[in-house]
C-alpha positions as CSV (number, residue, x, y, z in Angstrom):
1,X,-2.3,-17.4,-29.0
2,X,-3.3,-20.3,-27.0
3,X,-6.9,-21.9,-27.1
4,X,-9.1,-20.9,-24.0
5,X,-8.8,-24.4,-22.6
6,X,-5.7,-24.7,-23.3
7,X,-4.4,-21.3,-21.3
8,X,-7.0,-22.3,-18.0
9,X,-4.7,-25.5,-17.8
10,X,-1.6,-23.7,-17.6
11,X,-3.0,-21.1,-15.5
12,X,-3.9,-23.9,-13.0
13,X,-1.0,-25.8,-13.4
14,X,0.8,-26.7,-10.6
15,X,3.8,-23.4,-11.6
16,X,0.6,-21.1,-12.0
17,X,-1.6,-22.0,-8.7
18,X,2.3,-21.9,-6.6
19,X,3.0,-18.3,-8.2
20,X,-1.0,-16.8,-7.5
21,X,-1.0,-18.5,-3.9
22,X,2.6,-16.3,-3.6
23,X,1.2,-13.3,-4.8
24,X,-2.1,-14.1,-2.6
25,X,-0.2,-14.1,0.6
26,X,2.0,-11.3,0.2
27,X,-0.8,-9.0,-1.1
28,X,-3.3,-10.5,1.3
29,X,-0.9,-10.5,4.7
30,X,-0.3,-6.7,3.8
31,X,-4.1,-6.3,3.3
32,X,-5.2,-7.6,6.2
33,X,-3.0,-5.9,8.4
34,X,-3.4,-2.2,7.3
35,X,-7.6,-3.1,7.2
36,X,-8.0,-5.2,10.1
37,X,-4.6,-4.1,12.5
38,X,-6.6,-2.4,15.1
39,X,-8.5,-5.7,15.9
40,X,-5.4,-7.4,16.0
41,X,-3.5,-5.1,18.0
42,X,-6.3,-4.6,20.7
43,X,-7.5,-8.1,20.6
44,X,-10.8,-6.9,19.0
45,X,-12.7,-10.0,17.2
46,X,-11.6,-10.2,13.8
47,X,-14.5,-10.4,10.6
48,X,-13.3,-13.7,9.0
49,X,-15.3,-13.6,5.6
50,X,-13.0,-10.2,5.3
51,X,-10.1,-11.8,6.0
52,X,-10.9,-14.8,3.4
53,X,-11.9,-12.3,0.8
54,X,-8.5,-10.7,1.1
55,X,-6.7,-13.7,0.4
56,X,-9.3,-14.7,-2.4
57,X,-9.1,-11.3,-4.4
58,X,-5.5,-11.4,-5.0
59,X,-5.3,-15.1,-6.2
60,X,-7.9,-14.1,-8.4
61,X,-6.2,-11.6,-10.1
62,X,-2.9,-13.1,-10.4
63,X,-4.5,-16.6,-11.7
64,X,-6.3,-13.8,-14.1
65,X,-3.2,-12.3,-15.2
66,X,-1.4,-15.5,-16.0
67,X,-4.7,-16.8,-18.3
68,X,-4.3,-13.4,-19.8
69,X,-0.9,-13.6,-20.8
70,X,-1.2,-17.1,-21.9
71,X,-3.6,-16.1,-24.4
72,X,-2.3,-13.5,-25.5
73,X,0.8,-15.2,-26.1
């Protein structure tokens, strides 16, 4: 089991941050599309916080996930 400190370091590690960003623009891509498709489609404006929430969210939860299995570890 790895110290607090010790697994946020790893988690934001160059390997860690390259892996969440991965999983942050698969996850986020697909997101967008299915939640904000018609406005790209029809060349509707687009609400941008939205689209940098979607993004966010997933890093989030994979940079989560990595800390978690770092500690537990």
């Amino acid at each position: 089991m790895l110290a607090p400190r010790e697994a946020l370091r790893r988690t934001f590690a160059r390997g860690g941050v390259r892996r969440s960003l991965a999983v942050a623009l698969i996850v986020g891509t697909t997101l967008n599309a299915i939640n904000q498709g018609d406005a790209l489609l029809n060349a509707h404006s687009l609400v941008w916080w939205k689209i940098g929430l979607t993004y966010f969210v997933p890093f989030a939860v994979a940079s989560y996930g990595s800390y978690a299995a770092l500690r537990a570890s």
